[in-house]
C-alpha positions in Angstrom: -20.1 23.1 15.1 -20.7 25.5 11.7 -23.0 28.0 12.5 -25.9 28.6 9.3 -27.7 31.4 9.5 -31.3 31.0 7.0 -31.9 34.1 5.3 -34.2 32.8 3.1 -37.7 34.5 4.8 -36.0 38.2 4.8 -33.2 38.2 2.3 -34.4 35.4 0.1 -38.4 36.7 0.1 -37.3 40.2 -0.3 -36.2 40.0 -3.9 -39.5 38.1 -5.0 -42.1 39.3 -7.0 -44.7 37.1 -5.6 -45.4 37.9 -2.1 -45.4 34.9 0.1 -48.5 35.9 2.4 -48.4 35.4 5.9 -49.3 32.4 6.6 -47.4 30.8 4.1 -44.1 32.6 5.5 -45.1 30.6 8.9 -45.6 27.1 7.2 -42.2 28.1 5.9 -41.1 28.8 9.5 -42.1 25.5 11.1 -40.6 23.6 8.0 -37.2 25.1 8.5 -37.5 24.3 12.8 -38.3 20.9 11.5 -35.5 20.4 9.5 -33.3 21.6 12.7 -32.5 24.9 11.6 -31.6 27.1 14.7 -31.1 30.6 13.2 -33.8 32.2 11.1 -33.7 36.0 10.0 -37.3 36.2 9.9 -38.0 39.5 8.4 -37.0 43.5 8.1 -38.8 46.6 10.2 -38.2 48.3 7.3 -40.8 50.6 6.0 -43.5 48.9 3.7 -42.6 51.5 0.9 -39.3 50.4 0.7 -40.1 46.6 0.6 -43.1 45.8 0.2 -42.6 41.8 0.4 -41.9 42.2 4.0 -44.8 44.4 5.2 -46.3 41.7 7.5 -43.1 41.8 9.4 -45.4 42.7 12.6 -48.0 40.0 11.9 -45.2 37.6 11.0 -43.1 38.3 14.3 -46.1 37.9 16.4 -47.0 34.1 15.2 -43.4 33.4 15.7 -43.5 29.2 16.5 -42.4 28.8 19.8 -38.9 26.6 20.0 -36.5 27.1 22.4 -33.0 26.9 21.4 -33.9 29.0 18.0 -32.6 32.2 17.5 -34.8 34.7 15.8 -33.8 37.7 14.6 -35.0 40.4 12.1 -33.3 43.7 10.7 -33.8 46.9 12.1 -33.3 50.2 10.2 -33.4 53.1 12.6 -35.2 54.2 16.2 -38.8 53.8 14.5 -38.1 50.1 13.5 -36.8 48.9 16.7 -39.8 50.5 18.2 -41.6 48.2 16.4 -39.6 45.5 17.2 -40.0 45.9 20.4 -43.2 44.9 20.5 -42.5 41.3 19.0 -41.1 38.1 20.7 -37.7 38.4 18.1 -34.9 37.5 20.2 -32.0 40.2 18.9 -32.0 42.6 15.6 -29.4 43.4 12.9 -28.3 46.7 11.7 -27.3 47.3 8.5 -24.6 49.4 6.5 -22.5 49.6 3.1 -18.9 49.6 2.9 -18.8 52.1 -0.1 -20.3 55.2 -0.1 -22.2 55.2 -3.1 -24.3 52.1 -2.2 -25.2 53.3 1.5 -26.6 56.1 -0.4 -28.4 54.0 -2.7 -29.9 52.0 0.0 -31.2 53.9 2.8 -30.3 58.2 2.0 -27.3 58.3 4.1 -23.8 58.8 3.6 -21.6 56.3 5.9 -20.8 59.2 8.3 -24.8 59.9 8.9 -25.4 56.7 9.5 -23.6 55.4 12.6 -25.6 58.3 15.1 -28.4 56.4 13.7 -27.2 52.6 14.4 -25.9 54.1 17.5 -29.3 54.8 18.6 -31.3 51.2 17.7 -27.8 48.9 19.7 -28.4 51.5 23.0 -31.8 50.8 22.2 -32.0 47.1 22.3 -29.0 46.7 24.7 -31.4 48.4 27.7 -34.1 45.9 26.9 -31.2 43.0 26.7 -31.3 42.7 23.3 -28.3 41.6 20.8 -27.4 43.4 17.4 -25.4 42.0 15.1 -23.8 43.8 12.3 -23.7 43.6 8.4 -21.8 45.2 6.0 -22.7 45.5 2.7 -20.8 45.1 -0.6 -17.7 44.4 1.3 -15.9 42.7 -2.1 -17.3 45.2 -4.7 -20.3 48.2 -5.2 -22.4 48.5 -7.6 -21.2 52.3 -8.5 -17.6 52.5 -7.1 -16.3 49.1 -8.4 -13.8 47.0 -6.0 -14.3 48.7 -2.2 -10.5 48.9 -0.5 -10.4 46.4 2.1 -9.0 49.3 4.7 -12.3 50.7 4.4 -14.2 47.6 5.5 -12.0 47.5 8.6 -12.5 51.0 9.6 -16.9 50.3 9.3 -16.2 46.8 10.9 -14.4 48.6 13.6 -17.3 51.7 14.2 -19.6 48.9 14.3 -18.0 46.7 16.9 -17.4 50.3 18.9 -20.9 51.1 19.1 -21.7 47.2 20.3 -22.9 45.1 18.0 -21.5 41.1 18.7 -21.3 40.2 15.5 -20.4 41.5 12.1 -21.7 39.2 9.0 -19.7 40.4 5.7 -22.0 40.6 2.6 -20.7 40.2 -1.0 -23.9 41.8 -2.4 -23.3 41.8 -5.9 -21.6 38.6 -6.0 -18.2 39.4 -7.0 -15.8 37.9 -4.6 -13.4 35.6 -6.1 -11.4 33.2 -3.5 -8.5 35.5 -3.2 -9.8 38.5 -2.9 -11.8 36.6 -0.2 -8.7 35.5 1.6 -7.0 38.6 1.1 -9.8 40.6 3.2 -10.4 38.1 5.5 -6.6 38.0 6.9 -6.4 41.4 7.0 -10.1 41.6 9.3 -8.1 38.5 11.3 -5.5 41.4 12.4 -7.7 42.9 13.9 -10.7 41.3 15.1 -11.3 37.5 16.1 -12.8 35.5 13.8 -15.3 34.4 16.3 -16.8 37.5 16.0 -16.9 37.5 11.6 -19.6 35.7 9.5 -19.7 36.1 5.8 -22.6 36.2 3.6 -21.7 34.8 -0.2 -24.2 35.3 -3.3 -23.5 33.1 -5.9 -24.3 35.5 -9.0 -21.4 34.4 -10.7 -21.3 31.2 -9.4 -18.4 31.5 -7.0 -20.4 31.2 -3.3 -19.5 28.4 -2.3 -15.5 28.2 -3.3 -15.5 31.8 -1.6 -17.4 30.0 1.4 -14.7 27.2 1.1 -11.9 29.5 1.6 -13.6 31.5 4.6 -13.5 28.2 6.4 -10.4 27.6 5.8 -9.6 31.4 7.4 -11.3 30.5 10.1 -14.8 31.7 9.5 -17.4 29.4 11.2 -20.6 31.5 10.5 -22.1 31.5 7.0 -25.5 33.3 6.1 -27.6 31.2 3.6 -30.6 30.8 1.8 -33.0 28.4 1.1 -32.9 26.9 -2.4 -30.7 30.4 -3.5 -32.9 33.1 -3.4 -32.4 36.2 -2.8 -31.2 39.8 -3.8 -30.9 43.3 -2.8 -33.6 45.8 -4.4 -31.0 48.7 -3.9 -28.1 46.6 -6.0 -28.4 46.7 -9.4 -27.3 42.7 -11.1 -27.3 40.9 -7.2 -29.1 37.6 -7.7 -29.3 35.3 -5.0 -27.5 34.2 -1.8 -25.6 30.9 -2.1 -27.6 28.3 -1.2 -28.2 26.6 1.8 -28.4 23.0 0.3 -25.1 23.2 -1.8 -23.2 25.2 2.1 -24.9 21.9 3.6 -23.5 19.3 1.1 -20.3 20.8 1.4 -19.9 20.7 5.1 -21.4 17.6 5.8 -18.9 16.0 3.0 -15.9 16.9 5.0 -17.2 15.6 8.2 -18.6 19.0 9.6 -21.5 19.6 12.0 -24.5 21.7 11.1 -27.2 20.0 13.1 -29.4 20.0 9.7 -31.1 18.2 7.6 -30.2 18.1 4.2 -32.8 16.0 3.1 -35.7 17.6 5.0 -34.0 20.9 4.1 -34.5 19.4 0.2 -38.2 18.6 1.0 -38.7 22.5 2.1 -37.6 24.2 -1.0 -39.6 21.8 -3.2 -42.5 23.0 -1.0 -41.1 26.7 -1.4 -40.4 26.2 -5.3 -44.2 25.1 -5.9 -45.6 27.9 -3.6 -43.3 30.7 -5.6 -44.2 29.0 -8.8 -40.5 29.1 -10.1 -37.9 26.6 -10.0 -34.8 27.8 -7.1 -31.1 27.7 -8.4 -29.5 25.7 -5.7 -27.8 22.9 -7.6 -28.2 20.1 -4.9 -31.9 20.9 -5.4 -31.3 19.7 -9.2 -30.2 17.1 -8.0 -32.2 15.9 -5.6 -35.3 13.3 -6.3 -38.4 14.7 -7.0 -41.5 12.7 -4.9 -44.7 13.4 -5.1 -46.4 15.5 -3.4 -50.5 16.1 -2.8 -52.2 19.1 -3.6 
């Protein structure tokens, strides 16, 4: 079974200059349970300032639709935002750092040294209230500012992270700059150290290389992929990111050669028509091109 994780309400909203209101975000929610999607990053404790698309996170967490065997979770900044996390029924939280100096700078005021106490304090946090944290590391392929980020580095954040407890680390190319070799090349040397159990990867397809770069994570052994609906997406903080890869072309792929996902392509298809007519903008995902348009009442 290939594990999809839908980033499309946090990292997919996040970038949009529409703001999906609440109880559209929930409508979204319910369409995505429908369509058997089991993990949903649902939003960012982030402060309002810095995005302002995701300043219902609170409201949002508390009308969570009630499903069992789906795993919410929502990104947590520092002590103040799992505070607030606390107080919602998300099941586990992700923390969040650069591989390069420059953009962890850029993104939350910190250099990579000042920002471990900090992460320290949120996994401590939600491990005494039995939480899980998983990890992410940003611009693990290429920065924004520094160019091409040596792949030692990324191993010597992965492995701080995985010290201070976090279960899984997902490895963002933020800018969308990964090409299938450099892929492969960072992800055998991660393999050295860590098992690949314990790795996701998170592609944007900027210059149209997500999925082949998914393609060859699979074949290193990767089975968790971060996706978002219809291909949005973006980081505020990274200057030329455009969207994630998207979950429709990851699903077409997979089920093509025979692999399990437990979703829904075609609902999945239905969803970001929905989502394309409520952002007013057509999404990039090219299996969404391609899929039949049906009509749909007002």
């Amino acid at each position: 079974m290939i594990k999809v994780v839908e980033v499309s309400l946090r990292d997919g909203l996040q970038n949009e200059k529409l703001i999906l209101p609440t109880h559209k975000k929930k409508a979204l929610l319910q369409k995505l349970l429908a369509a058997g999607v089991k993990e949903i990053e649902v939003t960012s404790f982030v402060h309002p300032t810095w995005i302002p698309q995701l300043a219902d996170a609170d409201q949002l967490a508390s009308q969570l639709p009630f499903a069992a065997d789906v795993n919410y979770r929502a990104l947590v900044p520092n002590k103040k935002g799992i505070e607030r996390a606390l107080q919602t029924p998300i099941h586990e939280y992700a923390v969040f750092i650069s591989a390069s100096e420059s953009h962890n700078r850029k993104n939350i005021h910190k250099g990579i040294r000042e920002t471990f106490p900090v992460l320290k304090e949120v996994v401590e946090e939600a491990a005494g209230y039995g939480k899980k944290v998983r990890g992410y590391v940003s611009v693990v392929f290429g920065c924004p500012y520094e160019g091409k980020v040596p792949p030692s580095q990324v191993v010597s954040v992965c492995e701080q992270l995985f010290k201070l407890g976090v279960y899984e680390i997902s490895l963002g190319d933020t800018i969308g700059v990964a090409t299938p070799t450099q892929v492969k090349e960072v992800l055998t040397l991660l393999a050295k150290e860590f098992p690949a159990e314990k790795l996701a990867v998170h592609f944007h397809d900027t210059r149209g290389t997500g999925l082949v770069n998914a393609y060859v994570a699979l074949e290193c052994g990767i089975t968790t992929f971060d996706s978002a609906l219809g291909g949005l997406g973006g980081c505020p903080y990274a200057l030329g990111a455009s969207g994630n890869l998207a979950t429709e072309d990851l699903l077409y792929m997979l089920h093509g050669m025979g692999l399990n996902t437990g979703i829904d392509l075609d609902a999945l298809c239905e969803t970001s028509r929905w989502l394309e007519r409520e952002l007013r903008k057509k999404l990039p995902s090219k299996v969404l091109q391609s899929y039949p348009k049906k009509k749909h009442r007002s």
